[in-house]
NUDREN-989267 format. One line per 10 residues: number of its first residue (from 1); for each residue x, y, z of N, C-alpha, C, O. Coordinates in steps of 0.001 Angstrom, whole numbers, m for minus. Atoms other than C-alpha are relative to their C-alpha. Example, Ala and Ser with C-alpha at 12.3 -4.5 7.8 and 13.67 -1.06 7.14 Angstrom:
1> 890 m1190 0 12300 m4500 7800 900 1200 0 1936 1181 665; m820 m1190 m60 13670 m1060 7140 m770 1090 730 m261 2198 899
! end
This chain:
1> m256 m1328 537 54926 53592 m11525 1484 288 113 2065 m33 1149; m1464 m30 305 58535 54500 m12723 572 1381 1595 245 2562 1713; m223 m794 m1035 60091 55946 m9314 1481 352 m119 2158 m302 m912; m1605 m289 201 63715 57517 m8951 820 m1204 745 189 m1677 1690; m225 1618 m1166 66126 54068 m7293 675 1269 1344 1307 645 2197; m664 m67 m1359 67443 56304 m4423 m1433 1381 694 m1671 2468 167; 690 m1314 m765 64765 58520 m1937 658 484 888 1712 21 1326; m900 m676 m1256 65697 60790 612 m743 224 784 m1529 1084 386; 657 279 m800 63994 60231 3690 m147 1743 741 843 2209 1306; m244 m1102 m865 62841 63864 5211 m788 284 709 m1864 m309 627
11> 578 467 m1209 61701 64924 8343 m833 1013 m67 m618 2108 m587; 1236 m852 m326 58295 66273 9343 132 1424 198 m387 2268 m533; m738 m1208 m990 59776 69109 11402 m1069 34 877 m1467 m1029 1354; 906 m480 m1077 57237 70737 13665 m1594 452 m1043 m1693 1216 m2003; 722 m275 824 53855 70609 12509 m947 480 991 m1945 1046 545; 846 m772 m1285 52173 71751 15968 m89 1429 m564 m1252 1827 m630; 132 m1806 518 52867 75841 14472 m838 82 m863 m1380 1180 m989; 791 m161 903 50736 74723 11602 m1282 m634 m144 m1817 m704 m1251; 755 874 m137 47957 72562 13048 m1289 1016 159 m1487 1697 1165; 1518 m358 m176 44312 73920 12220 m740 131 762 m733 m888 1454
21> 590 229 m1132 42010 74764 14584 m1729 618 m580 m1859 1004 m1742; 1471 m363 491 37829 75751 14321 m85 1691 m508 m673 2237 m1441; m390 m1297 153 38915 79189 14628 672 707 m976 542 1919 m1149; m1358 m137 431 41943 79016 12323 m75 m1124 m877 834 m1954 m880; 293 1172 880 40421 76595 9701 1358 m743 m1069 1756 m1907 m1042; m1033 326 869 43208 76469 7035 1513 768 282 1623 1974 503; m1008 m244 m322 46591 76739 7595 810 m421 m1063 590 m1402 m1773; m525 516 1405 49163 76817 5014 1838 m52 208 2404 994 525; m1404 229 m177 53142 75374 5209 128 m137 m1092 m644 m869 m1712; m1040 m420 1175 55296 76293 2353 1623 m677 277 2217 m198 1243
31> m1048 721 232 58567 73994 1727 659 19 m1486 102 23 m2583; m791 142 1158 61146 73880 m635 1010 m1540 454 1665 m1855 1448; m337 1186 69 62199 70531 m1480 1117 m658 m1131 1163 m194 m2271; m1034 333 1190 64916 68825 m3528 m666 m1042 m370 m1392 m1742 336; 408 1686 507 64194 65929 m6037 671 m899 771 1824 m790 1190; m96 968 m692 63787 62697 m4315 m142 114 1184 307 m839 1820; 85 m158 m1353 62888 64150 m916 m1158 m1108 174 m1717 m1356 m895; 1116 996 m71 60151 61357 386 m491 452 1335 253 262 2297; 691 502 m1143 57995 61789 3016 m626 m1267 244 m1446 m1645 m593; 514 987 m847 57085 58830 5075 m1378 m138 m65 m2008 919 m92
41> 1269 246 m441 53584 57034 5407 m189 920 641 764 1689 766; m130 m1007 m1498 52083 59342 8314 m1651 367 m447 m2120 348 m1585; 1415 m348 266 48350 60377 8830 m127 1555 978 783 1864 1747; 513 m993 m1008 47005 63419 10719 m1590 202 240 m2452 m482 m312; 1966 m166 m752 43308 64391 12235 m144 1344 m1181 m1260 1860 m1137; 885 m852 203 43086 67114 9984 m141 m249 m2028 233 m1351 m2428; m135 276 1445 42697 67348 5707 1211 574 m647 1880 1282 105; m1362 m414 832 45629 68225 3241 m393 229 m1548 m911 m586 m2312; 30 m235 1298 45593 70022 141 1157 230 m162 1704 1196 369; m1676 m365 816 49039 69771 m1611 m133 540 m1230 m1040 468 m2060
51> 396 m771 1046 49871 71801 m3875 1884 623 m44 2520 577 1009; m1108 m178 414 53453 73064 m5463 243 926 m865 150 264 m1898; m82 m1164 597 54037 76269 m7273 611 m132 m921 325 505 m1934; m977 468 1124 57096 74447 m9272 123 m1289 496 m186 m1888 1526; m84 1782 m591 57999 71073 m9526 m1186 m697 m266 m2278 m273 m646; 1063 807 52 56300 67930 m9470 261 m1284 1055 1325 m1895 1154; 607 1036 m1446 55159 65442 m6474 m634 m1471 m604 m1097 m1394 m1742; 846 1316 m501 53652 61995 m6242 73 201 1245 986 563 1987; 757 126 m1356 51409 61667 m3421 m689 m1261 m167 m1461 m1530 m1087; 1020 1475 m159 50080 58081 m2346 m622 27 1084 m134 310 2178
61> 574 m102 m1464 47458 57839 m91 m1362 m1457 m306 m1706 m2039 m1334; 1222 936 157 44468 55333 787 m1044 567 970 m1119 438 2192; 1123 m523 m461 41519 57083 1360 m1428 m647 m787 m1916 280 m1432; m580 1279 m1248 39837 53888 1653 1072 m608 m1018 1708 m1514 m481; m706 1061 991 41875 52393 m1274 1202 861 m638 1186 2069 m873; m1391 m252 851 45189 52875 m2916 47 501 m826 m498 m107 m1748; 95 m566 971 45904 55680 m5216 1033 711 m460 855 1856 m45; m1442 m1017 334 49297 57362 m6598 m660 1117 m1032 m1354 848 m2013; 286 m1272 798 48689 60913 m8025 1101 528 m541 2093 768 147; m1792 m956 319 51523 62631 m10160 m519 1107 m145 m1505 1267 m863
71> 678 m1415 m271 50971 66224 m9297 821 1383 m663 1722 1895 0; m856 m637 36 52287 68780 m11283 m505 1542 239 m1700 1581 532; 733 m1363 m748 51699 72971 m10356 m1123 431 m396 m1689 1183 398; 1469 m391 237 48476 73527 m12159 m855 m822 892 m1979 m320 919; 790 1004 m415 46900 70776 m10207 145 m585 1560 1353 m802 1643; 157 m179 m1236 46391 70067 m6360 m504 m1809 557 m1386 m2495 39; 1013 1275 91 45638 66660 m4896 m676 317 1562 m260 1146 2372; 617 m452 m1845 43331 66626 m1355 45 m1592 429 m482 m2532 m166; m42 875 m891 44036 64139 919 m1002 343 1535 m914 1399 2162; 1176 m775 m714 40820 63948 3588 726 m266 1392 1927 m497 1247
81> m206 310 m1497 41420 63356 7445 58 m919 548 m972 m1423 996; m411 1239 m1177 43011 60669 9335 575 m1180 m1383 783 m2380 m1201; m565 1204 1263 44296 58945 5491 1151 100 m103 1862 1075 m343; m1684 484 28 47343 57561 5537 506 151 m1644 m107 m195 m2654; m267 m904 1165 49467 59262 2849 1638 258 m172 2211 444 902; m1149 37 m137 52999 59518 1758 234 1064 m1559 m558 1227 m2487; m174 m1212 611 54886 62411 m199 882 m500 m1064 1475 m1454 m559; m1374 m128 428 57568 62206 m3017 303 701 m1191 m299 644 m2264; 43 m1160 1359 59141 64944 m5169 858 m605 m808 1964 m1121 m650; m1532 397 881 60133 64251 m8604 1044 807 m631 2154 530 m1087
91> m353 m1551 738 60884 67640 m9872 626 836 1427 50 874 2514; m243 m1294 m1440 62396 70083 m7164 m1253 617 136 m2024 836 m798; 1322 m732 m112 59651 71679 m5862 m241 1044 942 525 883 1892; 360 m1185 m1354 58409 74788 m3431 m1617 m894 m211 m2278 m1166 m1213; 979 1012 m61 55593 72591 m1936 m512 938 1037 243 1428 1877; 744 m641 m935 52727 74493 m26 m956 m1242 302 m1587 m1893 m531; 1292 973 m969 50506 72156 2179 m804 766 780 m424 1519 1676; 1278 m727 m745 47006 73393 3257 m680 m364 735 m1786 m688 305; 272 788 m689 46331 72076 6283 m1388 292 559 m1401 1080 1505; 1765 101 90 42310 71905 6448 m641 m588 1248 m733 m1794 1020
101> 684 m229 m774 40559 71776 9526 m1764 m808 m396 m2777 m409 m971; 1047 661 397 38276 68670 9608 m1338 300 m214 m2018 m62 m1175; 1397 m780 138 35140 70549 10365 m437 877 m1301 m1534 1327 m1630; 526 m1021 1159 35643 72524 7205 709 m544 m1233 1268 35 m2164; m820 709 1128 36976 69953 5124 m2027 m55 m959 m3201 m256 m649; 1266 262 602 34645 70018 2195 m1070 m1453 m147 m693 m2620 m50; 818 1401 m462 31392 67633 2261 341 m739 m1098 764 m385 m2199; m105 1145 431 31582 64621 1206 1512 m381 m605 1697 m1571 m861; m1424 643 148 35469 64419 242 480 m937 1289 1116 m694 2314; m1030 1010 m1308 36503 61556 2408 408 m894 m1118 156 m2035 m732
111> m1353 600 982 38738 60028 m809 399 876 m739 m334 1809 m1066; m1117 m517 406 41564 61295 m2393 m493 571 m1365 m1265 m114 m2035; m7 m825 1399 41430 63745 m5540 567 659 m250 1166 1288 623; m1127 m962 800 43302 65643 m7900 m1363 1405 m559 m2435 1128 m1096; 567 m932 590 41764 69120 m8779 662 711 m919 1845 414 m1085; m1088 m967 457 42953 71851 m10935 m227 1264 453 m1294 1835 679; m106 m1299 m1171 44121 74839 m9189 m47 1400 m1615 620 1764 m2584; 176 m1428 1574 42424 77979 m11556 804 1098 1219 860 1128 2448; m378 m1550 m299 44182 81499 m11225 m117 381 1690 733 523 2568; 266 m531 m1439 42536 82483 m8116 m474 m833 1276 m1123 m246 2142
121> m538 308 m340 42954 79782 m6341 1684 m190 395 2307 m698 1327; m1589 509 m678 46558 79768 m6490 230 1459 494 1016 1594 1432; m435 m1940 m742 46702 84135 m5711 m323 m625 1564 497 m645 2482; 203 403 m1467 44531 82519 m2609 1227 m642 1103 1600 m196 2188; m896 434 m987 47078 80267 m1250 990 694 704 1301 638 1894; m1110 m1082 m221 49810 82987 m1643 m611 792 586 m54 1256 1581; 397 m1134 m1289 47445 85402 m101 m106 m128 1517 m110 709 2419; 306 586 m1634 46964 83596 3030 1459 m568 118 2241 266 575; m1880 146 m84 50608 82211 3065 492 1078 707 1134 1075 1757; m993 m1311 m688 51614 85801 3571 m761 666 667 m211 1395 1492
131> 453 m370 m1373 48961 86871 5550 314 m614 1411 592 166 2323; m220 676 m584 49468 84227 7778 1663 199 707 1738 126 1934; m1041 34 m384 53368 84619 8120 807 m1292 292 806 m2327 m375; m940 674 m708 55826 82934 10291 m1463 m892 855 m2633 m551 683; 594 915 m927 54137 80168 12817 217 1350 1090 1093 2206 970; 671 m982 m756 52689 82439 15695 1616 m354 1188 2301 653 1363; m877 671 m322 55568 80422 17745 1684 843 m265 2503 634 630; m899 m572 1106 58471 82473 15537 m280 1188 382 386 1710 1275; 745 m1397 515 56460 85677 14830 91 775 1159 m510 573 2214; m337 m1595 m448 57782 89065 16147 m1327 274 585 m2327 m60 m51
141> 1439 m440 m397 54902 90398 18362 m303 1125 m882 332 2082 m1324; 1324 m797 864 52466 92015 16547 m412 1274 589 m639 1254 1799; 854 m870 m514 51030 95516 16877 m1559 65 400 m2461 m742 174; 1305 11 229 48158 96578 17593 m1378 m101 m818 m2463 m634 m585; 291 76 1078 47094 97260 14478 185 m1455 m1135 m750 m1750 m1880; m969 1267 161 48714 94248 13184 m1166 m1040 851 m2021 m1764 341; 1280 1498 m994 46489 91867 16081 m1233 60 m588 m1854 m971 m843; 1642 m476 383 43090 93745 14810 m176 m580 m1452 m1011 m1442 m1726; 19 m299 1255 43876 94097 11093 343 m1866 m585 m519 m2170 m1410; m472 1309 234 45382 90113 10451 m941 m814 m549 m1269 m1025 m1716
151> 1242 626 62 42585 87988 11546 m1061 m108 m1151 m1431 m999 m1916; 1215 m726 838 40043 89698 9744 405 m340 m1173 m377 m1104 m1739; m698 326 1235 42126 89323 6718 107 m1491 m497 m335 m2098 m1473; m103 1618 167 42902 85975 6845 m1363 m894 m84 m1542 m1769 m931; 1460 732 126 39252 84672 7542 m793 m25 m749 m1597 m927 m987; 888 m180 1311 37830 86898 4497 503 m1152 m1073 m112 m1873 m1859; m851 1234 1511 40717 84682 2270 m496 m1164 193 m718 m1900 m768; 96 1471 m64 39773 81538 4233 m1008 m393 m703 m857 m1357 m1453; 928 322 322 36500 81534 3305 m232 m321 m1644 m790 m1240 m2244; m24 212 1661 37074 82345 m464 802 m1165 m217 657 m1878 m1210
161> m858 956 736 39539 80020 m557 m646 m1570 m4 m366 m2409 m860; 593 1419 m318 37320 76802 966 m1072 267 m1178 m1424 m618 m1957; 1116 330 1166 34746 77819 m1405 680 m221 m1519 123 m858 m2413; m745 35 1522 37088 78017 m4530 267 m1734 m128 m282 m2508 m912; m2 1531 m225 38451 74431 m3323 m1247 m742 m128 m1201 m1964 m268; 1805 1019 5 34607 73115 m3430 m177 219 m1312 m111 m834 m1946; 328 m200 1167 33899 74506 m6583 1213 m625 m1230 1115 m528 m2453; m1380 m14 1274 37461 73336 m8398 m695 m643 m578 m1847 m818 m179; 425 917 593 37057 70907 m11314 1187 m1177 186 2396 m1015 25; m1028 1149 58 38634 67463 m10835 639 m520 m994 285 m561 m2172
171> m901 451 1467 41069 66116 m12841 354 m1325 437 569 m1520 1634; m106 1296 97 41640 62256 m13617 2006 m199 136 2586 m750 m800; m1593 452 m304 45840 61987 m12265 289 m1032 589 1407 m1542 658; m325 1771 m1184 45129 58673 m9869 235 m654 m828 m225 m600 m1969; 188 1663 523 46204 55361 m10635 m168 m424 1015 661 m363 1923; 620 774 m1014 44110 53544 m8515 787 m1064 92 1631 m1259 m782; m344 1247 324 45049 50084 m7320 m486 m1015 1085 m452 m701 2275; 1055 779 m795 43115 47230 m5805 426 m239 1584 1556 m683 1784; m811 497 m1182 43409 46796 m1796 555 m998 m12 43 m1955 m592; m965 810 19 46328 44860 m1105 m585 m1429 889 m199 m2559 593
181> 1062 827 m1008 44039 42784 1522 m898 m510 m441 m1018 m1735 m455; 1544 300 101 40775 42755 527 m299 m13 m1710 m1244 m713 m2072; 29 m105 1511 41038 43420 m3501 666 m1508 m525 1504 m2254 m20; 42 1224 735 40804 40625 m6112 2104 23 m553 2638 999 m1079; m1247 68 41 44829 39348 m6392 233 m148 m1426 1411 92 m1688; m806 217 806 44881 38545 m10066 m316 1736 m931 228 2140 m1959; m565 m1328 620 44076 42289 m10761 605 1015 m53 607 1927 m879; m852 m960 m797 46460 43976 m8422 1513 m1079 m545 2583 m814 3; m1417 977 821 49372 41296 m10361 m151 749 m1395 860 1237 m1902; 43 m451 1573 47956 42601 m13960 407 1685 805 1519 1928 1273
191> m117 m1688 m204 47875 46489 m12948 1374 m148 234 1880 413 m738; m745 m174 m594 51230 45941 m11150 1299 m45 m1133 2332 612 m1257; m941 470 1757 52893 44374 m14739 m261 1236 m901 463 1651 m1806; m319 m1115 1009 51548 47321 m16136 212 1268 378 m66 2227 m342; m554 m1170 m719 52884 49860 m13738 1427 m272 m605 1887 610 m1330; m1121 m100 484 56263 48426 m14576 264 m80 m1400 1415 m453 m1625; m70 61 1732 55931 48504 m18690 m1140 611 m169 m2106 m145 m272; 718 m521 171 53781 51218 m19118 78 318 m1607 m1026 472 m2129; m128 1 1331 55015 51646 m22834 m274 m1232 m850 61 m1340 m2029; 719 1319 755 53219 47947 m23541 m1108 232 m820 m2149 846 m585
201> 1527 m347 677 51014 47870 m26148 m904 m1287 m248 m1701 m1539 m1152; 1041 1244 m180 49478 44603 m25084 m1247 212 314 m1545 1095 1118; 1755 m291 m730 45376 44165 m24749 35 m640 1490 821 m1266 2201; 296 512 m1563 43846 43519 m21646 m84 m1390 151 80 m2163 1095; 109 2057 m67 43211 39904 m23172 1561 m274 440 1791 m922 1461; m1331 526 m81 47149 39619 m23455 500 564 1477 1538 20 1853; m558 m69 m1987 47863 40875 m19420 m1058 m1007 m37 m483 m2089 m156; 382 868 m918 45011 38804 m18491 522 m1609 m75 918 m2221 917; m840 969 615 46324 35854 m20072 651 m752 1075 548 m1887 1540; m1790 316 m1127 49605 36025 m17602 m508 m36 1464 279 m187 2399
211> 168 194 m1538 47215 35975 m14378 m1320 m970 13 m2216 m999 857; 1053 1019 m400 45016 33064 m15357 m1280 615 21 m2032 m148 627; 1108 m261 144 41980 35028 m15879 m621 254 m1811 144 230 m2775; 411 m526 1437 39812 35981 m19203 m151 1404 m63 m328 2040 977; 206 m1483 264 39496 39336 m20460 m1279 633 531 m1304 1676 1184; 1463 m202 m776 35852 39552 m19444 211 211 1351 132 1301 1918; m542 m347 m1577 36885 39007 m15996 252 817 509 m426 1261 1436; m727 m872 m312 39300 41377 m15732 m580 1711 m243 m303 2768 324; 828 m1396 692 37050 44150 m17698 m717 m8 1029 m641 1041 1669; 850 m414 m1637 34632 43577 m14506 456 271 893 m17 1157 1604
221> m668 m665 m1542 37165 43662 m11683 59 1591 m61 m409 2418 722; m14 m1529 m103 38111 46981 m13062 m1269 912 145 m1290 1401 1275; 1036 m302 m352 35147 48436 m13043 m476 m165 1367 m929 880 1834; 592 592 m1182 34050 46710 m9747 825 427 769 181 951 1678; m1319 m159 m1269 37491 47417 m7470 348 1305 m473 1221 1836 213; m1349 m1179 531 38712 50673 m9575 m913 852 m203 m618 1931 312; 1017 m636 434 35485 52161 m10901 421 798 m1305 m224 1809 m1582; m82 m237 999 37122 52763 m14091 273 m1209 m1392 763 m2295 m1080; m285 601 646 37372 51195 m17473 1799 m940 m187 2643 m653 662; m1492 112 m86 40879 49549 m18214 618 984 m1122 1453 1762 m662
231> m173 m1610 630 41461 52238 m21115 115 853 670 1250 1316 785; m54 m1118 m949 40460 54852 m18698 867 m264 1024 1472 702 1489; m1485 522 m1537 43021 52931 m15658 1320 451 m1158 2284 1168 m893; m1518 m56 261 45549 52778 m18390 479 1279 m637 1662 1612 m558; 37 m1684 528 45218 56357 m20092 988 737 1591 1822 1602 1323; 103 m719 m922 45950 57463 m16266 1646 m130 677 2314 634 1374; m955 641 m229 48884 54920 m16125 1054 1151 m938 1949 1773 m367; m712 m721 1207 50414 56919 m19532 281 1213 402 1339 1782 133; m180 m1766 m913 49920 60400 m17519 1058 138 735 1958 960 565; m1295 m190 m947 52171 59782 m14857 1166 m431 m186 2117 m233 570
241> m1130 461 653 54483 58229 m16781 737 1203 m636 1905 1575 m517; m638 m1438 1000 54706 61417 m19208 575 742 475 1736 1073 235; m462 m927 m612 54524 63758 m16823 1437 338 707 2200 1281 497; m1922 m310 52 57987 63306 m15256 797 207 m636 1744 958 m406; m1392 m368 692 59838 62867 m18122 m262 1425 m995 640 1751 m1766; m170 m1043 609 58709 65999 m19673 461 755 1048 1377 1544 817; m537 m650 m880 59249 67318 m16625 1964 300 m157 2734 1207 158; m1502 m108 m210 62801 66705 m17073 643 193 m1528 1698 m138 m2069; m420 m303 1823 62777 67843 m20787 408 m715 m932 1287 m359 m1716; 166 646 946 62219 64983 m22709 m355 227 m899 m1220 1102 m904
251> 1043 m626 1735 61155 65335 m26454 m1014 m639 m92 m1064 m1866 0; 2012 374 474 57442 64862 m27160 378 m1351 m472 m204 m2280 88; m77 1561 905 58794 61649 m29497 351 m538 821 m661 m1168 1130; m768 201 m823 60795 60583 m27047 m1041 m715 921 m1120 m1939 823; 991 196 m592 57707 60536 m24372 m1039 m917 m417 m1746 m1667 256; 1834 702 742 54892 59159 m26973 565 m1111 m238 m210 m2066 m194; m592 1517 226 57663 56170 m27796 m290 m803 1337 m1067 m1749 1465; 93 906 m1070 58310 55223 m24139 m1231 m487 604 m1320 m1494 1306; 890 755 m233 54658 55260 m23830 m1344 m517 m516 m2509 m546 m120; 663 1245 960 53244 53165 m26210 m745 320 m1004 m1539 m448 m1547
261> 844 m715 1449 51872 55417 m28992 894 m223 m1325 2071 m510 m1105; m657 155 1245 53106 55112 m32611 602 1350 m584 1516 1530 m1389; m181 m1173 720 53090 58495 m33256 m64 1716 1107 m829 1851 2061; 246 m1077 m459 53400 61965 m31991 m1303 879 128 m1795 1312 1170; 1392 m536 m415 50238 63553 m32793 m1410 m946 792 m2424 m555 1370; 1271 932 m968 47957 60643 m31270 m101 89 1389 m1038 64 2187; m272 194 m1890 50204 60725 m27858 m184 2044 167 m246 2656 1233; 326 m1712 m692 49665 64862 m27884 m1476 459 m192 m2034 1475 221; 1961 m373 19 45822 64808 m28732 m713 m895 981 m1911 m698 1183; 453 1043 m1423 45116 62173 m25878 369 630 1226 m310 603 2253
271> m826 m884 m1641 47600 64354 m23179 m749 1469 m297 m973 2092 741; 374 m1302 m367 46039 67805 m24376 m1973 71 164 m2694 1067 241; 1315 497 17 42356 65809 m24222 71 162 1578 m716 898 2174; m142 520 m1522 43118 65047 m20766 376 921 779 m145 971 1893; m991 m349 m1112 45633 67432 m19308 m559 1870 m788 271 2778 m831; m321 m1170 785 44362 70611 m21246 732 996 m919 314 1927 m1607; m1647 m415 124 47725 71621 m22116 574 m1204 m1348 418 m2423 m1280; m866 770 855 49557 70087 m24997 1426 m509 1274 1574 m128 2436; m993 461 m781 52913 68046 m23853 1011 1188 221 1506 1350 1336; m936 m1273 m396 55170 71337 m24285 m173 912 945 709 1694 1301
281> m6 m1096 m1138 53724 73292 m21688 232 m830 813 m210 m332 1848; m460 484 m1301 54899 70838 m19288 1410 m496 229 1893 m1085 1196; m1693 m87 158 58553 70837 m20404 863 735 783 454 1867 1043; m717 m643 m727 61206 71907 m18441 908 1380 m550 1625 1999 236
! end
């Protein structure tokens, strides 16, 4: 996947002020980030919903298997508990992280997904953001009124907000990619050729070709290691490709050339199939 050549390595800070508890289910850290900031591998005990108000992120994580998400502000990815996961902005971004409280991490998410964040989900985050405040650590003592009145507040939002998160609808932003260990090697070599030439308009016969396998083959690994078609892998490949450079106010032609369409209306009825949105609402 086309990455910027220089990252900027940045630091955790203190994440003890924002660490979840049974009591204190979701917790929410708000950052402003410059393009190319990277966070580091790094896991924690509890879940992560990222999420970015402006801007746009890649998030890689393996929850159990390898997946890069390009995340831009309509859309949220959840990373579950104890998955090793790494950050990087491509867009400047104000980046809110919702730090989820394993016990109330929703059922059955234990792998990685992209949702889309409707309306009232995103008022939620901001409502609890600013209910929440400063880290308790920071925060001016509180009145009386203020100690009573808070809580209460915050727990009615939490609740709406874990149920809004359960109910989102998912959205297809991963590019999966076969474990580096345990996954079949000549389809983590093809995927990898077509991470770097995503504007190829070769078949799957012509990649498989170049790793010694037949097309048949390769049509089963995917399926079998990815659980998607190779159309559907490479549709997903074309997404995260787009998405940055409109991000950075590329022209629609411009975008549908570098990735591998003939024409403008084919590459904007496939991105507004997919992404809801035609390519202009995601222009800078």
């Amino acid at each position: 996947m086309p990455s910027r050549p220089t990252l900027r390595p940045t630091p955790f800070g203190d994440t003890d002020a924002f660490m979840p508890t049974p009591a204190r289910p979701v917790r929410v850290r708000a950052r402003s980030l410059p393009a190319d900031a990277h966070l580091e591998p790094h896991c924690h005990d509890w879940g992560q919903l990222t999420y970015c108000d402006t801007g746009i992120m890649q998030v890689t994580s393996r929850a159990p298997n390898e997946i890069t998400c390009i995340v831009p502000p309509s859309r949220a990815v959840w990373v579950p508990p104890g998955a090793l996961h790494s950050v990087t902005v491509i867009e400047a971004a104000q980046l809110r992280s919702l730090y989820v409280c394993a016990s109330a991490a929703p059922q059955g998410w234990t792998a990685s997904r992209v949702i889309r964040v409707s309306p009232l989900l995103r008022e939620l985050i901001g409502a609890i953001d600013e209910a929440q405040g400063t880290p308790t650590q920071t925060r001016p003592p509180a009145t009386t009124a203020q100690a009573t009145a808070t809580p209460s507040r915050e727990q009615a939002l939490t609740t709406v907000l874990l149920d809004e998160i359960t109910r989102a609808d998912t959205q297809a932003l991963g590019v999966p990619l076969p474990d580096p260990v345990t996954g079949d090697k000549r389809l983590r070599t093809l995927c990898e050729a077509v991470l770097r030439a995503p504007g190829a308009r070769a078949t799957l016969g012509e990649w498989a070709r170049d790793t010694g396998a037949s097309e048949r083959t390769m049509a089963r690994l995917f399926r079998e290691q990815l659980g998607l078609s190779y159309p559907q892998w490479r549709q997903q490949v074309v997404l995260a490709h787009a998405l940055p450079m409109l991000a950075r106010g590329a022209p629609v032609s411009q975008v549908a050339c570098a990735s591998g369409y003939a024409s403008d209306s084919a590459f904007t009825a496939m991105f507004k199939a997919a992404m809801g949105h035609p390519p202009s609402a995601f222009q800078a």
